[in-house]
Backbone as a ProteinNet text record, in pm:
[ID]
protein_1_A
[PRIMARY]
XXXXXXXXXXXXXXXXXXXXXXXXXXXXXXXXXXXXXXXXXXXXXXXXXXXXXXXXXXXXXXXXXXXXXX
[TERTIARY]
5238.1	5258	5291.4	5242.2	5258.6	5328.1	5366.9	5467.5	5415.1	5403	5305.1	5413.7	5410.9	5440.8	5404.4	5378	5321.3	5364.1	5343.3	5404.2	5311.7	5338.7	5250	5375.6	5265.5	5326.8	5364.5	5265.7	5304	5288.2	5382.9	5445.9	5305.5	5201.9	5132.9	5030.2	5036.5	4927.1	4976.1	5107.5	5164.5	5195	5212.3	5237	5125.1	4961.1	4851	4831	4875.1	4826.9	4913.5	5046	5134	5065.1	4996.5	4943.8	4851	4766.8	4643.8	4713.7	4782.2	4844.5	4894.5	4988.7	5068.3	4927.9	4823.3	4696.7	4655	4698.7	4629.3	4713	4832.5	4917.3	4979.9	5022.3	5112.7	5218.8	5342.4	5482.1	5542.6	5518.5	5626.5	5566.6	5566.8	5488.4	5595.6	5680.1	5797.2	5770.9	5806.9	5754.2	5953.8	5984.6	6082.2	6048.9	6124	6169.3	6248.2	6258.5	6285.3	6285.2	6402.4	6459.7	6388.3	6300.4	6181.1	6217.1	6259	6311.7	6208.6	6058.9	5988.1	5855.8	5786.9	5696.8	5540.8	5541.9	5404.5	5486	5578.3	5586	5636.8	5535.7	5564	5703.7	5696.1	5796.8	5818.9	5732	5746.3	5715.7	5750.3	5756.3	5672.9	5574.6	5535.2	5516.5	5621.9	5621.9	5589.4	5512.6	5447.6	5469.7	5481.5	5417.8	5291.5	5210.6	5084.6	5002	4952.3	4891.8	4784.3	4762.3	4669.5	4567.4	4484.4	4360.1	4294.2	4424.4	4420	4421.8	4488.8	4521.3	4404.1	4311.4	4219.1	4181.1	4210.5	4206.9	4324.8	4378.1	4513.8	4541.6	4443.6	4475.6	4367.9	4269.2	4168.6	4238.6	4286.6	4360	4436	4499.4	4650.4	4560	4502.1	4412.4	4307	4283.2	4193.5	4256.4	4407	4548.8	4596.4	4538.3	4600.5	4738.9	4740.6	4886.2	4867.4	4998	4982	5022.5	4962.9	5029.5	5125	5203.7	5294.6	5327.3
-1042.5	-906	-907.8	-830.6	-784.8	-637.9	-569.9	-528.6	-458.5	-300.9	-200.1	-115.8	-86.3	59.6	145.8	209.5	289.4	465.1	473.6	621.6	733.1	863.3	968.1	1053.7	1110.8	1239	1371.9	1373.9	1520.9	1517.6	1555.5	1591.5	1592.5	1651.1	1672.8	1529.6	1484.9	1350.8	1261.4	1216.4	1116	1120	1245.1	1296.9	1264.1	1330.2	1285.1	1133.7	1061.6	943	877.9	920.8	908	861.1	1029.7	1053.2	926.8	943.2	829.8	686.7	653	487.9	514.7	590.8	575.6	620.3	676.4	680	490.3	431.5	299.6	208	262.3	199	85.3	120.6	35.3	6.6	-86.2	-70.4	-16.5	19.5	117.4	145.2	280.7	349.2	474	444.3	563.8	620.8	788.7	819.3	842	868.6	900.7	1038.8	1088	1140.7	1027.3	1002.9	954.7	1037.8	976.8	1007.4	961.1	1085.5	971.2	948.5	803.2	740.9	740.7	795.3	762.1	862.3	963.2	981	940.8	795.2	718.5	703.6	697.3	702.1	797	774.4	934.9	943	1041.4	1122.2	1094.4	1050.5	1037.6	888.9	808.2	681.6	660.8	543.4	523	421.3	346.5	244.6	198.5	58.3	43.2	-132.7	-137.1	-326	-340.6	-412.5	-417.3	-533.8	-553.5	-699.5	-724.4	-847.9	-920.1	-860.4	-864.9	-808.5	-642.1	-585.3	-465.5	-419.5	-530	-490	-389.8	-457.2	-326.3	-240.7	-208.5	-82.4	-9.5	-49.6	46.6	37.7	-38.7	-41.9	105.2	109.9	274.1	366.5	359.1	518.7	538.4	447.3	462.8	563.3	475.1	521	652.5	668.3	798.9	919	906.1	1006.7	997.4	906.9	948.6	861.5	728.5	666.1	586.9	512.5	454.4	305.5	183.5	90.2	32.9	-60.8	-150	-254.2
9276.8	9230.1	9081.8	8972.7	8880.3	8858.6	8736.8	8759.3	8623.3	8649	8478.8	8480	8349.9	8290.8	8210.1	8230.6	8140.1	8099.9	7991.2	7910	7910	7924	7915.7	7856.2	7741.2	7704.6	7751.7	7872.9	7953.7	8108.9	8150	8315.9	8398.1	8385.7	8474.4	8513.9	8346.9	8393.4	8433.8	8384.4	8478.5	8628.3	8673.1	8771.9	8913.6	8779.4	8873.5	8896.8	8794.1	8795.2	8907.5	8920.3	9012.6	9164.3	9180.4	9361.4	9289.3	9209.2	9259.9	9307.2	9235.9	9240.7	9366.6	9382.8	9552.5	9689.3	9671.8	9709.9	9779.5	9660.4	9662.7	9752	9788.8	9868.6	9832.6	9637.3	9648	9678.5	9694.2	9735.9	9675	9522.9	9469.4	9335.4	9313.2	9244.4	9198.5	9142.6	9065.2	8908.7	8922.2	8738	8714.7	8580.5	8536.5	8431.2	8367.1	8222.2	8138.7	8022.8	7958.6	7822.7	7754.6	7624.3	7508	7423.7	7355.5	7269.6	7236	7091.9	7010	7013	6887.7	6920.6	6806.8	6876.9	6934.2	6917.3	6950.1	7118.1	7176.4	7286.8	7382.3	7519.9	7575.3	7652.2	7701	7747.4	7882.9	7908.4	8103.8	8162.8	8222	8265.4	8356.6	8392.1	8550.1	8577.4	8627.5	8682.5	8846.8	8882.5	8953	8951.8	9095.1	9130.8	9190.9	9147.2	9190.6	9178.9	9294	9310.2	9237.7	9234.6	9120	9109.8	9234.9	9290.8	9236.4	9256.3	9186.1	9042.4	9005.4	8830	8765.9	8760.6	8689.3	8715.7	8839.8	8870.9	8832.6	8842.9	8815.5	8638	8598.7	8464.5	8436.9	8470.9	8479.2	8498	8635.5	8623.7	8556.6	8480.4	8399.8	8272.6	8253	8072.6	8109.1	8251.3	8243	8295.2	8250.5	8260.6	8132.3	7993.6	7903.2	7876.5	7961.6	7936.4	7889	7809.3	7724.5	7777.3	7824.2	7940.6	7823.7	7880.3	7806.8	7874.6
[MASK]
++++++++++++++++++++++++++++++++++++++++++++++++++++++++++++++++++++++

C-alpha cells in the first residue's frame, strides 16, 4: 500500500473525487479543510491508501478534479 495526498482548491471537486476513490474500494479515502498557508496550495485535503496496482489510476482521477497530488 501506498499512501496520496492531494490538495484542491474548492469543496466540490475534492468532494467528487472523494465518491470516485471510495467507489474504488479503497480502505481509506478521507477529505479535510485545511488552513491555507500559501496560495499555490488548496484548501481542501484528500487523503487515501492505495495499492500499488492502482496507483495510476487514482493518480487520473486526482488530476481530472483539478488536484494538486503531493
Amino acid at each position: 500500500m501506498s499512501y496520496v495526498e492531494a490538495h484542491f482548491n474548492h469543496a466540490d471537486e475534492a468532494r467528487m473525487c472523494e465518491i470516485k476513490l471510495q467507489s474504488l474500494r479503497l480502505p481509506s479515502v478521507r477529505m479535510t479543510e485545511e488552513v491555507q498557508t500559501s496560495p499555490e496550495v488548496g484548501a481542501y485535503l484528500l487523503q487515501a491508501e492505495v495499492p500499488q496496482q492502482m496507483w495510476e489510476r487514482v493518480q487520473v482521477i486526482i488530476q481530472d478534479h483539478s488536484g494538486l497530488p503531493s
